[in-house]
N, C-alpha and C positions, 0 to 999 in steps of 0.2 A: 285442494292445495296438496303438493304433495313433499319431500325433502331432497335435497339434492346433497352429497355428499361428497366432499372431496378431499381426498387422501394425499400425504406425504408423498411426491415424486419420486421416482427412481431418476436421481441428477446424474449417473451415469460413473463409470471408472472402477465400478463394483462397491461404490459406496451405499453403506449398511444402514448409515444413521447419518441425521442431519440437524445440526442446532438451527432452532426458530426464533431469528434475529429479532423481529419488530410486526407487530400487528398494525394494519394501515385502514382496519375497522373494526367497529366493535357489536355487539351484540345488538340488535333492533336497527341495525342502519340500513338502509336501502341500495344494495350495487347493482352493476349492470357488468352485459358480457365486456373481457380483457378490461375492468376495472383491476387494478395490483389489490392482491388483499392481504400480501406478507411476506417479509422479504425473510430469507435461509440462509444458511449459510454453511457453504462445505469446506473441504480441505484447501481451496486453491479460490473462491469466489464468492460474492454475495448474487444470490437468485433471487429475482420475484418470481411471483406465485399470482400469476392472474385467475379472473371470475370465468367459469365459460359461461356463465346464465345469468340471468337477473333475478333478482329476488332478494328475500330479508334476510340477513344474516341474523341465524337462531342460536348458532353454540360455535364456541372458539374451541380446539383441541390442544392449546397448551399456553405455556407464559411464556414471554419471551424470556432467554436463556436453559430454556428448554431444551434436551435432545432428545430429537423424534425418529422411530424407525422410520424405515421406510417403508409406505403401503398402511401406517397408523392414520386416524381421523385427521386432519386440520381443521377443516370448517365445515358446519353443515346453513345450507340457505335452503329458506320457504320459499318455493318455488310453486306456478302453476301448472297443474296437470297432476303426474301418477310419481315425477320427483324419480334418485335411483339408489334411494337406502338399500334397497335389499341386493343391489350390484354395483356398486357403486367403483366407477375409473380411480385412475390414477391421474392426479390434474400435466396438465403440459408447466414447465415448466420454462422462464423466460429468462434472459440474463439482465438483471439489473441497469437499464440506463433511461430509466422515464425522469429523473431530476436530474441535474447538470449544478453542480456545486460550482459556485465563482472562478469559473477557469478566464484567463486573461481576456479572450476573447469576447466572452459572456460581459466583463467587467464594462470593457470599453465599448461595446456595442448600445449600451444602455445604461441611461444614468441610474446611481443607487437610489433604493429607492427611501422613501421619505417613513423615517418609523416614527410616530407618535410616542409621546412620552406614555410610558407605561405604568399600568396599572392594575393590580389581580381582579384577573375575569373569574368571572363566578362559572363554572360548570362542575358536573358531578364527576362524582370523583371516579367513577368507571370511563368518562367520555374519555376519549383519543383522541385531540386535535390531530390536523395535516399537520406532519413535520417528517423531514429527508430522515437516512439514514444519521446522516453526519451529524444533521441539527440534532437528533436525540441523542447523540454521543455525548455531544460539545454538553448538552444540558445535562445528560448524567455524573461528565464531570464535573459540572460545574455547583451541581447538587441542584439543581433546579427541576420543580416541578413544573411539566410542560402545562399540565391543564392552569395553571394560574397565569400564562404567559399570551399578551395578543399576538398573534398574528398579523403581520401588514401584508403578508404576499396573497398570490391568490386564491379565492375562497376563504382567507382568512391563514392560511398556512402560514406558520412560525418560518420564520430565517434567521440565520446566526446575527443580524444587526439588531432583532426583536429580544435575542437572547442578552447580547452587549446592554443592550437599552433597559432591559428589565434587572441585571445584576446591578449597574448604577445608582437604582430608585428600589430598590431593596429594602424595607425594612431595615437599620442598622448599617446598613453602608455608611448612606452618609453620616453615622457619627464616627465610625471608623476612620474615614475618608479626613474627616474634621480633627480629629484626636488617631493620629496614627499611633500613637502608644498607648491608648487603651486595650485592656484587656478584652481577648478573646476569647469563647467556650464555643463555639458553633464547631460540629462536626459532621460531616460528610459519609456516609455507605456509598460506595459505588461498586456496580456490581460487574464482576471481570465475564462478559462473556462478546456474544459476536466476535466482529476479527480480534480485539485485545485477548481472549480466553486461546486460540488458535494460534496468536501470535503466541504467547506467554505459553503453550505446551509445545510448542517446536521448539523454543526456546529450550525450554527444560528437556527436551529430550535432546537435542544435538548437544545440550553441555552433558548429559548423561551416558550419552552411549561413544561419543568420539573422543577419542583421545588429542585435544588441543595444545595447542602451543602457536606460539605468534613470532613472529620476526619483523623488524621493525630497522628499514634503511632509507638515509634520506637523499634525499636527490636534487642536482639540481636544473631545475627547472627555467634557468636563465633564455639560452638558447631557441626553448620548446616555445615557451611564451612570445618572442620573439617574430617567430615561424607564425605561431597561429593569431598573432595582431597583422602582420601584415598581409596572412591571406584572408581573415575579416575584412582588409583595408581594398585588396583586390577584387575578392569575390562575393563579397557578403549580403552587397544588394541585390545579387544573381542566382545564388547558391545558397543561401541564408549562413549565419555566423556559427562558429567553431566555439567550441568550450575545450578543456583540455580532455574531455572524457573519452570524447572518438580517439586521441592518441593514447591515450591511455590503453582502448581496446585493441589499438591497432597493436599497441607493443605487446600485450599480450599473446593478441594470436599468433605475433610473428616467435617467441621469445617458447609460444607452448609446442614449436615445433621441432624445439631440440627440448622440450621437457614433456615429454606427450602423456608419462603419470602424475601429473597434475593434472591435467581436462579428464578427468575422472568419476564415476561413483561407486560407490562402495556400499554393496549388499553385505552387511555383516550378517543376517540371518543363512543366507544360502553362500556367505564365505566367500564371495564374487564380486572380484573387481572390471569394472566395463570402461576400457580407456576410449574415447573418440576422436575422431579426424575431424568432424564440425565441433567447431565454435560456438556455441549458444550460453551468451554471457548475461545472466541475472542480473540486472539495475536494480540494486534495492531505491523504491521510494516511497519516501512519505505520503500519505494521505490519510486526509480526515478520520478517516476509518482503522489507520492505522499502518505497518511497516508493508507494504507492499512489493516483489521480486516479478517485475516483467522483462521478459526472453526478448533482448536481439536476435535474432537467428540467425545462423550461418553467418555470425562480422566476419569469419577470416573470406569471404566472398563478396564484402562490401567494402566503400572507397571513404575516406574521412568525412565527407558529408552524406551520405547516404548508411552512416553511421550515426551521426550525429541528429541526420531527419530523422531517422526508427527509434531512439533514446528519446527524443522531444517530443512524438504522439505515442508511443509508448506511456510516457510520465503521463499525460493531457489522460488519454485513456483510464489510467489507474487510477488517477485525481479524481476523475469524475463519475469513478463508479461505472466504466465503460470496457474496462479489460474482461476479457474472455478468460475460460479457463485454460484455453491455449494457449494466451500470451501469459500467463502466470505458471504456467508450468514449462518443464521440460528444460532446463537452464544445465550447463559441463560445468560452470564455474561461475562466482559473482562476484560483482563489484561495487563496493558499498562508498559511497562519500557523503559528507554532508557538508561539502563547497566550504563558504567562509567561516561557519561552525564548526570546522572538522577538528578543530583542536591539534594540540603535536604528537600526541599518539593514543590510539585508542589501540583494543583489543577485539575485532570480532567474531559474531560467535560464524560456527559454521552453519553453510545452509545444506543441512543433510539431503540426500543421498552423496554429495558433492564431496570433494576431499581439502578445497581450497576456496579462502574467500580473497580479493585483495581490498583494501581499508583505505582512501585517500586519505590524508590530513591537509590543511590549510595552507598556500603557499604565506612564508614571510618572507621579508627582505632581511638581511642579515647579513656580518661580515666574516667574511672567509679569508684562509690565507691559499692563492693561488699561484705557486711559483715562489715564494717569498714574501709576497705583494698579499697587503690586506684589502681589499675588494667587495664592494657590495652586490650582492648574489642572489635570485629568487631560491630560496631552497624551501622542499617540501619532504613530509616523509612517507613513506608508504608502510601503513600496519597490518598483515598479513596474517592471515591465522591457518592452519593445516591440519587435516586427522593426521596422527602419529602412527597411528596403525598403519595406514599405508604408506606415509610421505617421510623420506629421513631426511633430518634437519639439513643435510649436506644437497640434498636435491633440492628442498625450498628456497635455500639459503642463495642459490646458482642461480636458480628461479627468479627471483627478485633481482639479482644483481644483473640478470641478461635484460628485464626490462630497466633497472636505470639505465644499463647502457645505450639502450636505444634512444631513452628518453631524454638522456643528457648528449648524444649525437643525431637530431632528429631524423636530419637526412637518413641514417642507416634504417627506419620503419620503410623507407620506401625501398629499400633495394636488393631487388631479386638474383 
């Protein structure tokens, strides 16, 4: 018998170190070749890290939230024959998509499945049940330990309805549940790493090194909404349905061609600003894992639905743990909304190297005076946020006003 060992990848982009998200085995277990044994996590993605051999895994090389060099141990396996401790590779590394989190399609192709009322399984307290990235998220927030939790999927792997089902039957739930004014002491550690640790130090770097500021105009969206019901009503079983985000991009691109120091970023280390002629607009989106920014490319080159198709597998991708490090990087500017939650004005933060973010907020109906006449209006507002270093308020300010206007005369996005 001899040890196989396999090292920290080089995930590419000249990245030096990489935090080690989740172990998907533990010590004495038995894998085989491209079994996943751990998922990573870089600047822009979550990696697995497959087997290339079969054998026992004898020693793990970190906990998870761990940040590992690159070319450091991860795992060593008993392997047969002569093993490669004393030269041992650098493993291949794979992009995260062997579990598929509840995407619609997942949803409706197969009914949910049936969770058992739950009850704490006895295993040791070293074992690792199968659980996705997400499900051990969802259960670190939730303060749950996974090893007391069954499993209904397969092999026994946890899923988010085993987790639902096990906070229900909880110890103390239900007297909670029973007496909602009973007193609480129960407290929670949850520990910030994977994408929340990566989220939260972009965070804190782009509020630390850019000089922000926001603008905040509302628009209205009578007209636009108008426009995109009735080309759902014409084309939508043919061409799939409109949301307002394609026009949204589309006045953008058109809007950044009399403001081209906006499609910007800005190297403050080498003092260098890089204006561009492509469009590559950042979709912030949620997923389980956390804030995620995947690149339309080139929209000023695409038509309102072929806008709208790359924003909607775009999302599908991120959601499910399926975006590349391509589709999550390389973004001129981005556009953040959160649809009927968007509230009347938010603040957002910028998504550095970038100079500008634009912020939807929620359309209301509301009344206006138009002409004299009080009038009921879709009006929405758009909360914008800019580096001050490069952008002055006078050019943001233009910015925003060239996209209401598009958006409150639809017609004028289309015309050349």
């Amino acid at each position: 018998m001899g040890t196989h060992v396999i090292k920290m990848p080089d995930i590419g982009e000249g990245i030096a170190e990489v935090e080690l998200s989740a172990w998907h085995v533990k010590v004495g277990d038995m894998v085989v070749e491209d079994q996943v044994l751990a998922d990573v996590m870089t600047d822009k993605a979550m990696v697995d890290i497959p087997s290339p051999v079969h054998g026992k895994v004898i020693a793990l090389g970190g906990e998870p939230g761990e940040v590992m060099a690159v070319g450091s141990i991860l795992i060593s396996i008993e392997v047969e024959g002569a093993g490669n401790a004393k030269d041992a590779p650098v493993a291949a590394p794979v992009k995260a998509a062997a579990v598929v989190e509840a995407t619609p399609a997942a949803v409706e192709s197969k009914p949910a499945p049936v969770v058992a009322a739950q009850a704490p399984v006895a295993r040791d307290a070293d074992e690792r049940p199968l659980a996705s990235p997400a499900v051990r998220k969802h259960a670190l927030d939730a303060g749950i330990q996974l090893r007391l939790v069954q499993g209904s999927g397969p092999a026994g792997r946890i899923l988010h309805e085993d987790l639902d089902a096990y906070l229900l039957q909880r110890p103390g739930q239900q007297t909670s549940a029973a007496n909602p004014y009973a007193e609480r002491h129960d407290e929670a550690q949850i520990s910030v790493i994977g994408m929340r640790r990566k989220i939260a130090q972009r965070m804190q770097d782009a509020t630390r090194r850019a000089a922000h500021f926001s603008y905040v105009e509302e628009i209205d969206v009578t007209a636009l909404d108008e426009l995109r019901v009735h080309l759902n009503e014409k084309h939508g079983a043919t061409r799939g349905k409109l949301t307002l985000l394609p026009f949204i991009v589309r006045a953008m691109v058109v809007a950044l061609r009399e403001f081209p120091q906006i499609n910007a970023r800005y190297d403050d280390e080498a003092q260098v600003i890089t204006r561009f002629g492509a469009v590559h607009v950042g979709v912030a989106t949620q997923s389980d894992a956390g804030l995620m920014v995947p690149v339309v490319r080139h929209a000023e080159a695409r038509s309102l639905w072929g806008t709208a198709e790359e924003i909607a597998r775009l999302a599908t991708a991120a959601r499910t743990g399926k975006a590349s490090r391509e589709e999550l990087s390389g973004s001129t500017i981005t556009l953040t909304s959160l649809g009927a939650l968007g509230g009347i004005v938010s603040t957002p933060v910028l998504n550095l190297p970038e100079v500008a973010i634009v912020g939807v907020n929620r359309i209301v109906e509301r009344p206006v005076v138009i002409k004299g006449q009080i009038v009921i209006r879709k009006m929405m507002n758009l909360s914008s946020s800019f580096d001050h270093r490069v952008i002055d308020g006078m050019d943001a300010a233009q910015f925003i006003q060239a996209i209401r206007g598009l958006l409150e005369q639809p017609a004028s996005l289309f015309l050349e």
